[in-house]
Backbone as XML, in Angstrom:
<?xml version="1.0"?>
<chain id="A" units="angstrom">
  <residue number="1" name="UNK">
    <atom name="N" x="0.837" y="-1.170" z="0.000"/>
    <atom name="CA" x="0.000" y="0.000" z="0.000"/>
    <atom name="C" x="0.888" y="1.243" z="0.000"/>
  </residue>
  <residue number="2" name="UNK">
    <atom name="N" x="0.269" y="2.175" z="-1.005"/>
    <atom name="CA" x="1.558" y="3.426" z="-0.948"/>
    <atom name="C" x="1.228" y="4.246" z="0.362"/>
  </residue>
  <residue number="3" name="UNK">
    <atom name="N" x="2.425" y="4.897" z="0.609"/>
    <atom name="CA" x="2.551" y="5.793" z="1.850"/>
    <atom name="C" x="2.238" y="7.111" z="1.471"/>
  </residue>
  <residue number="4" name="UNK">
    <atom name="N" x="1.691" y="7.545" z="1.686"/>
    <atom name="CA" x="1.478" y="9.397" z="1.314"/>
    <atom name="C" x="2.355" y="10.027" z="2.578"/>
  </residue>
  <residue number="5" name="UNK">
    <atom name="N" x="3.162" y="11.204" z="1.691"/>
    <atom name="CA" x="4.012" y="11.473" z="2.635"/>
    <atom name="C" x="2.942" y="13.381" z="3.390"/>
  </residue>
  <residue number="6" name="UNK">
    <atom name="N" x="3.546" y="13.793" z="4.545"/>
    <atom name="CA" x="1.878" y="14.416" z="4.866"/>
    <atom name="C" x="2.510" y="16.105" z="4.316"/>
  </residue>
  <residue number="7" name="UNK">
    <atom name="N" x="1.167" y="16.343" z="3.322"/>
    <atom name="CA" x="1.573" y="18.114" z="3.031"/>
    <atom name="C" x="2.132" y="17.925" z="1.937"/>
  </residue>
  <residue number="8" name="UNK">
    <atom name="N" x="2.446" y="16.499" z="1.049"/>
    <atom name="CA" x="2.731" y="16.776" z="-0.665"/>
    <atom name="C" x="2.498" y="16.344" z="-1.535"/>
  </residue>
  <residue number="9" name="UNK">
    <atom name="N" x="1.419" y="15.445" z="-0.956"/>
    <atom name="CA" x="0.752" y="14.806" z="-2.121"/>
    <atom name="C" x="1.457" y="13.531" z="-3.029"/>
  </residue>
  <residue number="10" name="UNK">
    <atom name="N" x="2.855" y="13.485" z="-2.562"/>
    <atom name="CA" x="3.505" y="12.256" z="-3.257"/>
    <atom name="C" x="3.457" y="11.085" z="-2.985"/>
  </residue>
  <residue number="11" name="UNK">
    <atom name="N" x="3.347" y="9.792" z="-3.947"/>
    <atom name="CA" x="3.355" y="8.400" z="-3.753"/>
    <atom name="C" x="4.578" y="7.960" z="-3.681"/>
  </residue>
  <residue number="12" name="UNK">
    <atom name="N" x="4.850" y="6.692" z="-2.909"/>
    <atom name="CA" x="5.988" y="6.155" z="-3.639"/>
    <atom name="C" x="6.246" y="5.931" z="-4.650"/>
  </residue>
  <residue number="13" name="UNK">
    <atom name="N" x="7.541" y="6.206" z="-5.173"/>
    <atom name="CA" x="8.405" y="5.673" z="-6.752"/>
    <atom name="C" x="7.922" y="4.452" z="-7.221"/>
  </residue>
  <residue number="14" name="UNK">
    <atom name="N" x="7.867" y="3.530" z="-6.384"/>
    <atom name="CA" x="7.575" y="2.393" z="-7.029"/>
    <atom name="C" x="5.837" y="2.026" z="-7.210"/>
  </residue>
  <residue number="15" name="UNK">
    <atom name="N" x="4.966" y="3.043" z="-6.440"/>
    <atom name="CA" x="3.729" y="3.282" z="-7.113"/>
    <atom name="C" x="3.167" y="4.481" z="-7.742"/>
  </residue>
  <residue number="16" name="UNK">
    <atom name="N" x="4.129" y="5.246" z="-8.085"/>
    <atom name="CA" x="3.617" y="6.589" z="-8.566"/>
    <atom name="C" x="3.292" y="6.297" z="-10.182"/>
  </residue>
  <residue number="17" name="UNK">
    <atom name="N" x="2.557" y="6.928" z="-10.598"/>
    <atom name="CA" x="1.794" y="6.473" z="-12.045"/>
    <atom name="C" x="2.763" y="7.241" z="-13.002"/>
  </residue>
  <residue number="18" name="UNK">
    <atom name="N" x="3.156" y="6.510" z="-14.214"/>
    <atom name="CA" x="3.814" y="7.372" z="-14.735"/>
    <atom name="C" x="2.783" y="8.464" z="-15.819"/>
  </residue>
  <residue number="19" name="UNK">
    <atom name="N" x="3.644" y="9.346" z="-16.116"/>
    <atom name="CA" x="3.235" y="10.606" z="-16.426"/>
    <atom name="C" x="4.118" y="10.740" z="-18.100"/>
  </residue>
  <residue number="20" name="UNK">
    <atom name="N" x="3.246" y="11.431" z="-19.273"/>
    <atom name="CA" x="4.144" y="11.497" z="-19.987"/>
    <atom name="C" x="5.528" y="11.977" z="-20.231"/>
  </residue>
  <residue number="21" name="UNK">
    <atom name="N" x="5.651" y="13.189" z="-18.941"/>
    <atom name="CA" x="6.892" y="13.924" z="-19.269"/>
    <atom name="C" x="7.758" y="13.269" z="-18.468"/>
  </residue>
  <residue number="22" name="UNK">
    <atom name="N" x="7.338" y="12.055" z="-17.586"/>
    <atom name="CA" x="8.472" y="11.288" z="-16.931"/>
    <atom name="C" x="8.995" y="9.722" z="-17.953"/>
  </residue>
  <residue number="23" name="UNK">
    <atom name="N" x="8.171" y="10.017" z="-19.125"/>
    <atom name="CA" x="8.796" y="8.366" z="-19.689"/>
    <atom name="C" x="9.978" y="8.580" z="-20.596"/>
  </residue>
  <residue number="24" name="UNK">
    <atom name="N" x="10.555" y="7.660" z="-20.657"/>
    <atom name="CA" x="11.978" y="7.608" z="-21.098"/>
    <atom name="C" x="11.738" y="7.679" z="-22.970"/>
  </residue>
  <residue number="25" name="UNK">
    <atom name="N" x="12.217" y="8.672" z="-23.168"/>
    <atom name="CA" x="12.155" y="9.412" z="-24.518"/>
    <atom name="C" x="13.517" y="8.633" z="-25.785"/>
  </residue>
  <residue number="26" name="UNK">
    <atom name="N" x="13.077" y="8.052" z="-26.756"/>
    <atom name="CA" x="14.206" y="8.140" z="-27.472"/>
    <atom name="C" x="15.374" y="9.350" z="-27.507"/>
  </residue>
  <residue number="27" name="UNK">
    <atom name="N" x="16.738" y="8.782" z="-27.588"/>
    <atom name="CA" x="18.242" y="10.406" z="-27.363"/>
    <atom name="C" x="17.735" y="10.365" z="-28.990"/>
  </residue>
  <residue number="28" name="UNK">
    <atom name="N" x="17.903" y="11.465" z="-28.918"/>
    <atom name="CA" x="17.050" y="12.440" z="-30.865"/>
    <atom name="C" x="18.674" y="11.989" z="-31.662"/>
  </residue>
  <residue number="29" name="UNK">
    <atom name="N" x="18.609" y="12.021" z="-32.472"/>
    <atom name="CA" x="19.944" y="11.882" z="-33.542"/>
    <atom name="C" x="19.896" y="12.637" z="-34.529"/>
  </residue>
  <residue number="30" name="UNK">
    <atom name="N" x="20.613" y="13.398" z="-34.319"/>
    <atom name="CA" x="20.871" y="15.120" z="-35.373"/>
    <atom name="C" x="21.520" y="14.919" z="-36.533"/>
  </residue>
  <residue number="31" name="UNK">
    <atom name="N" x="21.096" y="13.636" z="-37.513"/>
    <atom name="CA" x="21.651" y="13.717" z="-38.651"/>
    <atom name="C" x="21.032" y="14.760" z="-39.606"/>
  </residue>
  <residue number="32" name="UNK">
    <atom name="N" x="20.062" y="14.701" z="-39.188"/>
    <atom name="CA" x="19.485" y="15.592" z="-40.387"/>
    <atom name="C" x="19.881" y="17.246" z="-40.140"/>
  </residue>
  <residue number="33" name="UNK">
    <atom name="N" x="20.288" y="17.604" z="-39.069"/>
    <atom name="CA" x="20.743" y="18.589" z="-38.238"/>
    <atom name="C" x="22.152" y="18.936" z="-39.089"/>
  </residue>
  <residue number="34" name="UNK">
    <atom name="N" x="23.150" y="18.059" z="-38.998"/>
    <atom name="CA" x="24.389" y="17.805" z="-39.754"/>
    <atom name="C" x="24.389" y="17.612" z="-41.030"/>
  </residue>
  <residue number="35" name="UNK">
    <atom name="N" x="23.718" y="17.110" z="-41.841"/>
    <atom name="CA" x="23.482" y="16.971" z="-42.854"/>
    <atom name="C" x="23.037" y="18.628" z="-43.422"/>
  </residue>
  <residue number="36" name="UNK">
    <atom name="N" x="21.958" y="19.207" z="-43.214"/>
    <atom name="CA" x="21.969" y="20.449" z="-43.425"/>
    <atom name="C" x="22.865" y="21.837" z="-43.122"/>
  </residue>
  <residue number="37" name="UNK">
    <atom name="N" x="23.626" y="21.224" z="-41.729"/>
    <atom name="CA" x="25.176" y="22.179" z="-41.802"/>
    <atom name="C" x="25.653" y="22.023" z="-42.414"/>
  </residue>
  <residue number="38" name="UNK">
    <atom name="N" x="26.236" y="20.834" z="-43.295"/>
    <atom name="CA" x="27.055" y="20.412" z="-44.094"/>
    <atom name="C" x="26.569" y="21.261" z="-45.128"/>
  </residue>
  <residue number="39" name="UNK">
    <atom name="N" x="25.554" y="21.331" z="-46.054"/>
    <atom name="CA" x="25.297" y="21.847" z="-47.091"/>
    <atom name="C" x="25.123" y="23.138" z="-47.189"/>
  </residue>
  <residue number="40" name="UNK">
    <atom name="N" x="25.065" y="23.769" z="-45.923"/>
    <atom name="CA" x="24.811" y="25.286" z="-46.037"/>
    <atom name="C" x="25.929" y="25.796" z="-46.186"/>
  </residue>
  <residue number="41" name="UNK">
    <atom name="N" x="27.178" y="24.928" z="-45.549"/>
    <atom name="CA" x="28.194" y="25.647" z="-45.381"/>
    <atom name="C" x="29.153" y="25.158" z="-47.181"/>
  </residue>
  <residue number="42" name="UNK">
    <atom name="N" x="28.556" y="24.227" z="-47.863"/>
    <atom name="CA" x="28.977" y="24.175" z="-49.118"/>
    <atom name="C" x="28.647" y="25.190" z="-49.680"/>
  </residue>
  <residue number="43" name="UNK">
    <atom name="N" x="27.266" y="25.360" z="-49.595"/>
    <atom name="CA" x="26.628" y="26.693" z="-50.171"/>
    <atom name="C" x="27.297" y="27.991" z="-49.958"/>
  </residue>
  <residue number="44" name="UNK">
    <atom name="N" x="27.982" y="28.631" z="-49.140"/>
    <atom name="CA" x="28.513" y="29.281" z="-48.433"/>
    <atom name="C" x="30.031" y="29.303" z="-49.251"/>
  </residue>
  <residue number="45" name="UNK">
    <atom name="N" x="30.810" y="28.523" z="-48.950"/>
    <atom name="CA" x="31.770" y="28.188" z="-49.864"/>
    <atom name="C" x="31.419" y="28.438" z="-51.246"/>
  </residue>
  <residue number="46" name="UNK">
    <atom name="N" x="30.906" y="27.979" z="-51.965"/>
    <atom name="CA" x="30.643" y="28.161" z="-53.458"/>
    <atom name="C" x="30.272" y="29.611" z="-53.472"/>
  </residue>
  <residue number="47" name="UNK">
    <atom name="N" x="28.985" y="29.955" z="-52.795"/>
    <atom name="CA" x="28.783" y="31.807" z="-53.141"/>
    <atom name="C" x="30.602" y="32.615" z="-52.607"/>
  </residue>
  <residue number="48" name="UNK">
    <atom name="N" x="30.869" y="31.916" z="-51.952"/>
    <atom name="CA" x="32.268" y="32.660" z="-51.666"/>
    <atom name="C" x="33.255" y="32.835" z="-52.855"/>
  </residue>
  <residue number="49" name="UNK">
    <atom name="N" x="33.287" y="31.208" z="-53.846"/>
    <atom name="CA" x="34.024" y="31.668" z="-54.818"/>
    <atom name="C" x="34.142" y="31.904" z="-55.881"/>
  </residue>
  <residue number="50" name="UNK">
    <atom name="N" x="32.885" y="31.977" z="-56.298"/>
    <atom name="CA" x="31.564" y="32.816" z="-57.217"/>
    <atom name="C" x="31.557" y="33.760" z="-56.955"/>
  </residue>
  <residue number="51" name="UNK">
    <atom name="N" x="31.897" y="34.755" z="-56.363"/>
    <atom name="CA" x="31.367" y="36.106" z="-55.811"/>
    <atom name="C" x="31.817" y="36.989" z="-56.610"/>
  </residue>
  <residue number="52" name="UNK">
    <atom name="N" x="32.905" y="37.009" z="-56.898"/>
    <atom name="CA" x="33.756" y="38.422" z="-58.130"/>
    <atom name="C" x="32.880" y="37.630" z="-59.701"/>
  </residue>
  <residue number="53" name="UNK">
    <atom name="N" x="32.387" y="36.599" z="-59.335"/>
    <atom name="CA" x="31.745" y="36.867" z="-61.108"/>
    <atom name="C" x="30.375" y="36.850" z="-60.916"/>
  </residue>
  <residue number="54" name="UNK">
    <atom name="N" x="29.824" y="36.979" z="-59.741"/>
    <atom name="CA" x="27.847" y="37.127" z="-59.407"/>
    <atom name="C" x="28.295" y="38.950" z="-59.341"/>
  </residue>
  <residue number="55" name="UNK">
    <atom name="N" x="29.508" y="39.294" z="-58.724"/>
    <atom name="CA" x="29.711" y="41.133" z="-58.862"/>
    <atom name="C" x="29.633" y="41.529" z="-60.612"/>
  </residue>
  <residue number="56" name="UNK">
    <atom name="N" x="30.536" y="40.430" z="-60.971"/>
    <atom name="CA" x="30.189" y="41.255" z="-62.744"/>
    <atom name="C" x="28.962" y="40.715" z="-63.040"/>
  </residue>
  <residue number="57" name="UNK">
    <atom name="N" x="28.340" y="39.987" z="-62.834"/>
    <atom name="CA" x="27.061" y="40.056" z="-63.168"/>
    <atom name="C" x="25.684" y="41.073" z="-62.824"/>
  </residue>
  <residue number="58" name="UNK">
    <atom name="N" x="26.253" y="41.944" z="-61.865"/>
    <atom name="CA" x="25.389" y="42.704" z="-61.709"/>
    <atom name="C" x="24.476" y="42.593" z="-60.080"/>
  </residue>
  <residue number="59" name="UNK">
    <atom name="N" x="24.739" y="40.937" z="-59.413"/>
    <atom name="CA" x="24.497" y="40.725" z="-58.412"/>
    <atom name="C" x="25.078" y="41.694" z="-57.106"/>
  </residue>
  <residue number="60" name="UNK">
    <atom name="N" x="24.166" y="42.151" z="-56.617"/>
    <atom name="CA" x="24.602" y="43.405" z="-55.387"/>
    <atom name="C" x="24.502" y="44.809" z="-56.051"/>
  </residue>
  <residue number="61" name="UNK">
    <atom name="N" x="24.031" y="44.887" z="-57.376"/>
    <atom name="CA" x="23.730" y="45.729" z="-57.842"/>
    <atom name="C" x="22.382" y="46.266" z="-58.697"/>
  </residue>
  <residue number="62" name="UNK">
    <atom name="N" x="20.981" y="45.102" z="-57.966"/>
    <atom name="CA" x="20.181" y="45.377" z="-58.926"/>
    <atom name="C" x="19.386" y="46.939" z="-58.745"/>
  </residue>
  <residue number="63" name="UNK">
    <atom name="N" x="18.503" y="47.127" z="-59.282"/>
    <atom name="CA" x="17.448" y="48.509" z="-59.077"/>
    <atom name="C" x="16.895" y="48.122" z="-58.218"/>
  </residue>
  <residue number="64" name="UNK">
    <atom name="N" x="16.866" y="48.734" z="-57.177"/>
    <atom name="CA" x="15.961" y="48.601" z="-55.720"/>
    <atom name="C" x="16.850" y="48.357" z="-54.628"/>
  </residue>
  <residue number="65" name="UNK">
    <atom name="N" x="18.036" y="48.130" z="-54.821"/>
    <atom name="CA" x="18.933" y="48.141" z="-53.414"/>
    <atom name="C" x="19.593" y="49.640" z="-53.137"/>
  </residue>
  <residue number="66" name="UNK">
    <atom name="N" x="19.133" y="50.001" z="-52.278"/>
    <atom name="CA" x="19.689" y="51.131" z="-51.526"/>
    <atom name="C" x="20.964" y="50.892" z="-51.307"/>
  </residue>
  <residue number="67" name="UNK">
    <atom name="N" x="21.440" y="52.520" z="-51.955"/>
    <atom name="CA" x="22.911" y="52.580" z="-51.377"/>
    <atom name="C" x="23.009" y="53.891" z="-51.063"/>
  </residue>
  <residue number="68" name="UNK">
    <atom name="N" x="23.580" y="54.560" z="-49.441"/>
    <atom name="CA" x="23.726" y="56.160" z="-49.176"/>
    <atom name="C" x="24.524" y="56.285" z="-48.452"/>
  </residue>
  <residue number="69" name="UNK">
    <atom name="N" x="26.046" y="56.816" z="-49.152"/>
    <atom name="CA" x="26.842" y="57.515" z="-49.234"/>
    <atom name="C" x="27.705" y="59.033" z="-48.174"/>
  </residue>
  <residue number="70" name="UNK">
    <atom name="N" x="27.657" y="58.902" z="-47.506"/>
    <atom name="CA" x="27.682" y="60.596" z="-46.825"/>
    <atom name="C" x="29.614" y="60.545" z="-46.000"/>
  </residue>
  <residue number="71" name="UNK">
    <atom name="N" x="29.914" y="61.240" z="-45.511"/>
    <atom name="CA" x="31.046" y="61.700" z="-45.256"/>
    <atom name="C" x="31.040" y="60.822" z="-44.219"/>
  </residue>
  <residue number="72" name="UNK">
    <atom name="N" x="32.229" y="59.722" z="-44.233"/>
    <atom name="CA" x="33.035" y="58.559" z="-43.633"/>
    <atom name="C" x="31.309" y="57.406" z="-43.216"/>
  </residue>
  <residue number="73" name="UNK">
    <atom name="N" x="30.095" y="57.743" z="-43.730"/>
    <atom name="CA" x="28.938" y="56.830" z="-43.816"/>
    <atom name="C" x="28.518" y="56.038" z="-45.083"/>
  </residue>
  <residue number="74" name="UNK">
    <atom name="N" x="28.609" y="54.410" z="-44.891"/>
    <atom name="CA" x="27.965" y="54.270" z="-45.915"/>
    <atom name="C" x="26.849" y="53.597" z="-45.432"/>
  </residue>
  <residue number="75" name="UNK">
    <atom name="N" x="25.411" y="53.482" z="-46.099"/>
    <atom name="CA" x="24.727" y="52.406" z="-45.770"/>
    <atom name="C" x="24.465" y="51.754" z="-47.033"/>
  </residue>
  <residue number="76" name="UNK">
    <atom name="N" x="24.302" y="50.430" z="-47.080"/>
    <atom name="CA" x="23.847" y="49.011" z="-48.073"/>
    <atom name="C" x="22.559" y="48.923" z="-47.423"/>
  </residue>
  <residue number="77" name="UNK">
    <atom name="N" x="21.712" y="48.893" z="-48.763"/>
    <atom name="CA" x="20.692" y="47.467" z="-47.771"/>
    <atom name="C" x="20.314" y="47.172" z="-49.400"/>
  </residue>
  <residue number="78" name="UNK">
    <atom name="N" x="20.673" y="46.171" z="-49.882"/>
    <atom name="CA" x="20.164" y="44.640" z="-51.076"/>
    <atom name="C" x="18.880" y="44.252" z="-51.012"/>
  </residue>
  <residue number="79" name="UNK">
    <atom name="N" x="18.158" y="45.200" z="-50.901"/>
    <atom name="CA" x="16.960" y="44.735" z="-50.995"/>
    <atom name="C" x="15.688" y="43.615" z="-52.232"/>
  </residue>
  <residue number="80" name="UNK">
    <atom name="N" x="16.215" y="43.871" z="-53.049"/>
    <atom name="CA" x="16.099" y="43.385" z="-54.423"/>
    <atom name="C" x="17.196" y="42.177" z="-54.563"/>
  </residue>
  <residue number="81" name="UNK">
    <atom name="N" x="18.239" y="42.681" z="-54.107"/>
    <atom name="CA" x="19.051" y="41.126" z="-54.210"/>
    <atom name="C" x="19.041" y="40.094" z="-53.377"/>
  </residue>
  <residue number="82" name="UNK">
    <atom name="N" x="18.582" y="40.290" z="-52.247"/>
    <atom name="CA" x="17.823" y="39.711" z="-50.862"/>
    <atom name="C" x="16.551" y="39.052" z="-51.536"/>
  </residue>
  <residue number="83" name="UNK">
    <atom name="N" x="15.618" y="39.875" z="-52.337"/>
    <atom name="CA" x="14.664" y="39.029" z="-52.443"/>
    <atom name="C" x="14.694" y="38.171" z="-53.734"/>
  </residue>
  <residue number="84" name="UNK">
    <atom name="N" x="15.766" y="38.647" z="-54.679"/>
    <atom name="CA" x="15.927" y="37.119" z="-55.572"/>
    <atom name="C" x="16.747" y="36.190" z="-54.940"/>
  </residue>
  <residue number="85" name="UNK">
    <atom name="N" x="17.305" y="36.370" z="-54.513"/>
    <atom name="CA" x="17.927" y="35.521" z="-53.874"/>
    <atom name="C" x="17.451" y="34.429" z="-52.858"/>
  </residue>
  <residue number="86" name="UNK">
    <atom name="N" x="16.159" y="34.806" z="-52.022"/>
    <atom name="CA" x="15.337" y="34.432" z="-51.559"/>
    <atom name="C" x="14.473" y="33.037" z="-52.247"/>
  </residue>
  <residue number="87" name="UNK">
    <atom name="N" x="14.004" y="33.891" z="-53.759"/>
    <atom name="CA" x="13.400" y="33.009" z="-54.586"/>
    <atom name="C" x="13.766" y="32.409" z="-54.770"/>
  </residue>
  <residue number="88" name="UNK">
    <atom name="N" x="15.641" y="32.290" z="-55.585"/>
    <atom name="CA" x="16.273" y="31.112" z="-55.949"/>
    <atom name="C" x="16.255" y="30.262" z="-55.005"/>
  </residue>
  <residue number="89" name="UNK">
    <atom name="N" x="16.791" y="30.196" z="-53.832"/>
    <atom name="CA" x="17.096" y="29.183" z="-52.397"/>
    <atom name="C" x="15.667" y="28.296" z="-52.605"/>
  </residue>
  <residue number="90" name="UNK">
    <atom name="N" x="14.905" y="29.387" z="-52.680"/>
    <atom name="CA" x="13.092" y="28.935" z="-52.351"/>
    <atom name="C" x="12.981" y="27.559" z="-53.348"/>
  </residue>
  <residue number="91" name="UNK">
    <atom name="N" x="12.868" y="28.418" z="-54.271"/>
    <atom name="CA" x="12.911" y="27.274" z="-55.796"/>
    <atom name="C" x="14.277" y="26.139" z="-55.614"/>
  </residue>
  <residue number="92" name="UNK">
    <atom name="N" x="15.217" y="25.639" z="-55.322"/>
    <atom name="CA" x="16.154" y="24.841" z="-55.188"/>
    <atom name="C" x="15.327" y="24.009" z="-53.908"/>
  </residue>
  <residue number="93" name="UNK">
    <atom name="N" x="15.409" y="24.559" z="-53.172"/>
    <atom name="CA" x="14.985" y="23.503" z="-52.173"/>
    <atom name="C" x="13.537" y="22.899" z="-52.050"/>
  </residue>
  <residue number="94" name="UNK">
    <atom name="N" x="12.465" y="23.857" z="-52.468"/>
    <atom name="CA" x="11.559" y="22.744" z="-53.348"/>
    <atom name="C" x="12.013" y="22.286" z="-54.107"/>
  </residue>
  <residue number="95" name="UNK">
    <atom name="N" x="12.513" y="21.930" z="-55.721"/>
    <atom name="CA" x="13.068" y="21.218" z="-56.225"/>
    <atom name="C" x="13.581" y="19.788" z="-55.752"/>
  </residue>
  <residue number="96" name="UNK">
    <atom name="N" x="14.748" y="20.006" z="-54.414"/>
    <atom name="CA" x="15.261" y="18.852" z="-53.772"/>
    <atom name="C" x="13.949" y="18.613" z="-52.765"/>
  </residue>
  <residue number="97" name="UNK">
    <atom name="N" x="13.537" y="18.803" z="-52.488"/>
    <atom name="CA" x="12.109" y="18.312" z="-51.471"/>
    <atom name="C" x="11.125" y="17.218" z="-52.442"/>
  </residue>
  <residue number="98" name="UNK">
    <atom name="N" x="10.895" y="17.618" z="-53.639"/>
    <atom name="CA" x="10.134" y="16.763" z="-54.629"/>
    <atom name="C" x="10.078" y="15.609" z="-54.531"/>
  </residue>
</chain>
């Protein structure tokens, strides 16, 4: 017979009911975790040594990215190249999702 201990409401361990957040959970395995570092950081690499010929192409330079200029200030913001860029990723990885 369990013992109630007085003022907490607890059973003994060996009759206390289990509860979902007390059952023993598969340890998760982060391949897919690693697997997607791996490729971002290819991705990463390649735009790295692509980059002086996505510049002559005009990439970082389309119509709609702000650029302002002022004495020892600059600000960037790629706004337009942010959002194709967006699309492409978008479109590739549906593609590989298919």
């Amino acid at each position: 017979m369990p013992v109630k201990r007085p003022n907490c409401g607890f059973v003994e361990a060996s009759r206390a009911p289990i509860s979902p957040w007390t059952r023993a959970r598969p340890i998760p395995t982060y391949q897919g975790m690693a697997r997607t570092l791996i490729i971002l950081g290819i991705v990463l690499v390649a735009a790295g040594l692509l980059w002086p010929w996505l510049q002559k192409a005009g990439i970082g330079r389309l119509p709609g990215d702000i650029l302002i200029q002022r004495d020892g200030f600059t600000l960037y913001l790629p706004i337009t190249t942010s959002i194709l860029v967006s699309v492409v990723i978008s479109l590739v990885l549906w593609l590989i999702g298919r």
